[in-house]
C-alpha positions in Angstrom: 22.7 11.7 -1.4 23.3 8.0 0.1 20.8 5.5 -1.2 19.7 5.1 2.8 18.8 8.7 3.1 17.0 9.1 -0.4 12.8 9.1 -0.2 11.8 6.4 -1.5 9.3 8.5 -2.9 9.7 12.0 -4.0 6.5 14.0 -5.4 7.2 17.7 -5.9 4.3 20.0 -7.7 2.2 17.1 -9.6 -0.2 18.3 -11.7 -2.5 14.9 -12.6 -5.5 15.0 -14.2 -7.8 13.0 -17.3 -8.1 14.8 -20.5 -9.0 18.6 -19.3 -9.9 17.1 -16.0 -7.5 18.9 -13.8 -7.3 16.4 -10.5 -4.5 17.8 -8.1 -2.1 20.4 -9.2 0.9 21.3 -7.0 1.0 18.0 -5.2 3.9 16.7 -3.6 5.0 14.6 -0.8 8.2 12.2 0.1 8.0 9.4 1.9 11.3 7.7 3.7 11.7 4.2 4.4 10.1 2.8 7.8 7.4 6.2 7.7 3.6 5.2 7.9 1.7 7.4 5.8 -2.1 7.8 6.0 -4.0 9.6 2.9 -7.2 11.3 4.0 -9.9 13.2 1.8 -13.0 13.3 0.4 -14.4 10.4 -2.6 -13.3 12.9 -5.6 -10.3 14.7 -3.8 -7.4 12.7 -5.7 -6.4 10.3 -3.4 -6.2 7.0 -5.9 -5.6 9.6 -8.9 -2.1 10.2 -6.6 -2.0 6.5 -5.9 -2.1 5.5 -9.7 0.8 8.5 -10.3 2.8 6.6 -8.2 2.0 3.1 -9.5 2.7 3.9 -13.1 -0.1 4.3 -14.4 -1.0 7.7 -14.8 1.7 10.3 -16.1 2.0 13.3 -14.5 0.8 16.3 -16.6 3.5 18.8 -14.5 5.9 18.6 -12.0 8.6 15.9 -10.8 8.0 12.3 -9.8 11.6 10.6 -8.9 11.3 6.6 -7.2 14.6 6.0 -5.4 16.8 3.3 -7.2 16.4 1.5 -4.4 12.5 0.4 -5.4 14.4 -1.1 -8.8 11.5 1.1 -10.9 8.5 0.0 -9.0 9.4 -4.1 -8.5 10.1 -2.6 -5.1 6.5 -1.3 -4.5 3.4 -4.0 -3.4 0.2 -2.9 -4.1 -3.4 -3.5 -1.9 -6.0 -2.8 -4.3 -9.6 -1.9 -2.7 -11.3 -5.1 -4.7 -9.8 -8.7 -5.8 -10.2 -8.5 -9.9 -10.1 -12.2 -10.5 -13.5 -14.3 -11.2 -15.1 -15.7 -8.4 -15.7 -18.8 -10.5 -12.5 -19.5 -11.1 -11.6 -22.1 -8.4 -8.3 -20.9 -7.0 -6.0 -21.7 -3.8 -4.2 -19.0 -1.5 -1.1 -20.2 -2.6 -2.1 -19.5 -6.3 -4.2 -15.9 -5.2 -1.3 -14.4 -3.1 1.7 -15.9 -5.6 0.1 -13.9 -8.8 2.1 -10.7 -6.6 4.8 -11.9 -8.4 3.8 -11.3 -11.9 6.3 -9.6 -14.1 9.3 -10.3 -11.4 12.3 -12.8 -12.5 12.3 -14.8 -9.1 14.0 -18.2 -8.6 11.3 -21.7 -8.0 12.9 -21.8 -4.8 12.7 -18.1 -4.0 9.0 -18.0 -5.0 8.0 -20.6 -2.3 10.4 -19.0 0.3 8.7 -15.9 -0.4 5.2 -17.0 -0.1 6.0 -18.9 3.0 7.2 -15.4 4.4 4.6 -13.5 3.2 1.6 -15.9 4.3 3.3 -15.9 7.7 3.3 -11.9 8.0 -0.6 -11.6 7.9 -1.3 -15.0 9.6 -2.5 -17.0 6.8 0.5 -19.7 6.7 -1.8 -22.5 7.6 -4.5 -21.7 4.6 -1.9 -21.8 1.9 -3.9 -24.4 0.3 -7.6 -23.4 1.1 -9.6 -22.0 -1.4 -9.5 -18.8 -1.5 -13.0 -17.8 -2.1 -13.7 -19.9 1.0 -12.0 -17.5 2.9 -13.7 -15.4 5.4 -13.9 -11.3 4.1 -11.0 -10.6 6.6 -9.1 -13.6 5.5 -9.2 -12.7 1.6 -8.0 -9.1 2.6 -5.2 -9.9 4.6 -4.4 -12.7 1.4 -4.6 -9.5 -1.2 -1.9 -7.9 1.5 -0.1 -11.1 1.1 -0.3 -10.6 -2.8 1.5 -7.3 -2.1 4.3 -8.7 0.2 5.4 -11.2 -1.8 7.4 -8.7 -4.1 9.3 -8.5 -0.8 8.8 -4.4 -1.0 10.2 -1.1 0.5 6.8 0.7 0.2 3.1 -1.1 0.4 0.7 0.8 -0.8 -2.8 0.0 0.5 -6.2 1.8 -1.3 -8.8 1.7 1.4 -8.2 -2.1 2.6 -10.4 -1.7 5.4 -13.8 -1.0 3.3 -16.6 -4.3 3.9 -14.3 -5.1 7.0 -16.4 -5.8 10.2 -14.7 -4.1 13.2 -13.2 -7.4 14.5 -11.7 -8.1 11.0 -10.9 -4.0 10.9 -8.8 -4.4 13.6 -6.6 -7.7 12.9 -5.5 -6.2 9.6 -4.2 -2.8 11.2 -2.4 -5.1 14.0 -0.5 -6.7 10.7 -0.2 -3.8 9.0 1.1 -1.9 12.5 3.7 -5.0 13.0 5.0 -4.9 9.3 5.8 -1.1 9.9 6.9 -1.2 13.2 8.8 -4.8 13.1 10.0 -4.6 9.3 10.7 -1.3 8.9 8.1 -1.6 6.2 7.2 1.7 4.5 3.1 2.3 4.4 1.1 4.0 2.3 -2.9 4.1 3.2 -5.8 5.4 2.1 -8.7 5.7 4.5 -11.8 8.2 5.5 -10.8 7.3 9.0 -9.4 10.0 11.0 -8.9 8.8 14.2 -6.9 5.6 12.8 -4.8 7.9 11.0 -3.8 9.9 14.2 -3.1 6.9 16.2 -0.7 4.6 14.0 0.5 7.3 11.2 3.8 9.0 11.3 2.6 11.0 8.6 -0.2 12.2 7.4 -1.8 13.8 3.5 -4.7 15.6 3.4 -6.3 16.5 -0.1 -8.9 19.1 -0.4 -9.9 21.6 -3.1 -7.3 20.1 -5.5 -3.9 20.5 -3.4 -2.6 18.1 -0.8 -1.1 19.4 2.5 0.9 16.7 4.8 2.0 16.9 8.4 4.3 14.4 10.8 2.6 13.2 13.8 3.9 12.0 17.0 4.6 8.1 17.1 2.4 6.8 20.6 5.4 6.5 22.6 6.6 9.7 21.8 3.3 11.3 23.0 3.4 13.4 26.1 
């Protein structure tokens, strides 16, 4: 199978769970480069269990897990975490915030501020690059911890709720960004929400987990709607 054509994710009957807390068994999903995936399900159903199988961090107890070569073991994955984990004491700038995306990968000094620059630019944040972050507005900081993500220049984003604390107005410019990376970049997403009706208009794909299992579907892009 050609590098181009391989998932970049390929899940096949996960069992994860903590200790002899069975989470999900049978999971499995793949997701292909460019595909917008949308996780739904209830607080408890295994969405961020799934989410932290992927990342690394939790080993499946069953089943098959395989990342294409093409993500370079997971350099190649960005992650949106749900809450900033640094001190809100600790005076820091956007620049320094949204460059800590590239800890653990061996980039250039000139790559690193070329790839800043880019990914500031993608959520509109360019002109802050030296603001502080905590200054920020709540919609600003979110869009700077999807920043954080896209500096690692990934195939696959992976975003755990980012719209939670968002006001509608600030709702809405993040899923523009997050709409253009997919549909401009070719970026692959993968999005955790409660929100059904977001998920049926941008998603090309959608999980649903319930009762332990996960079932996925495809769903029309807009313009291929009748």
């Amino acid at each position: 199978m050609s590098e181009q054509l391989e998932p970049l994710i390929h899940a096949e009957a996960l069992d994860l769970a903590y200790g002899a807390d069975h989470v999900l068994r049978g999971a499995g999903l793949q997701v292909q480069r460019g595909e917008f995936w949308f996780l739904l399900g209830g607080n408890g159903s295994g969405k961020t269990t799934f989410l932290r199988a992927l990342l690394g961090i939790l080993p499946p107890r069953a089943g098959r897990l395989r990342l294409s070569p093409a993500l370079h073991g997971r350099a190649g994955i960005g992650f949106v975490p749900q809450h900033c984990a640094i001190n809100p004491s600790l005076p820091t700038t956007v620049r320094e915030f949204v460059s800590l995306g590239l800890v653990g990968l061996q980039v250039a000094r000139s790559d690193r501020a070329t790839r800043l620059e880019r990914a500031l630019e993608r959520v509109g944040l360019a002109a802050l690059v030296d603001r502080d972050y905590w200054s920020l507005s709540g919609g600003q900081r979110q869009r700077a911890l999807v920043a954080r993500g896209l500096i690692r220049e990934p195939l696959l984003l992976i975003l755990d709720e980012p719209m939670n604390h968002l006001d509608p107005d600030a709702e809405e410019s993040l899923l523009h960004d997050l709409v253009e990376l997919n549909h401009r970049y070719g970026l692959a997403l993968l999005l955790v929400t409660h929100d059904v009706a977001m998920a049926e208009r941008h998603a090309t794909h959608i999980a649903t987990f319930a009762d332990g299992g996960v079932t996925t579907r495809e769903v029309a892009r807009p313009t291929e709607r009748a």
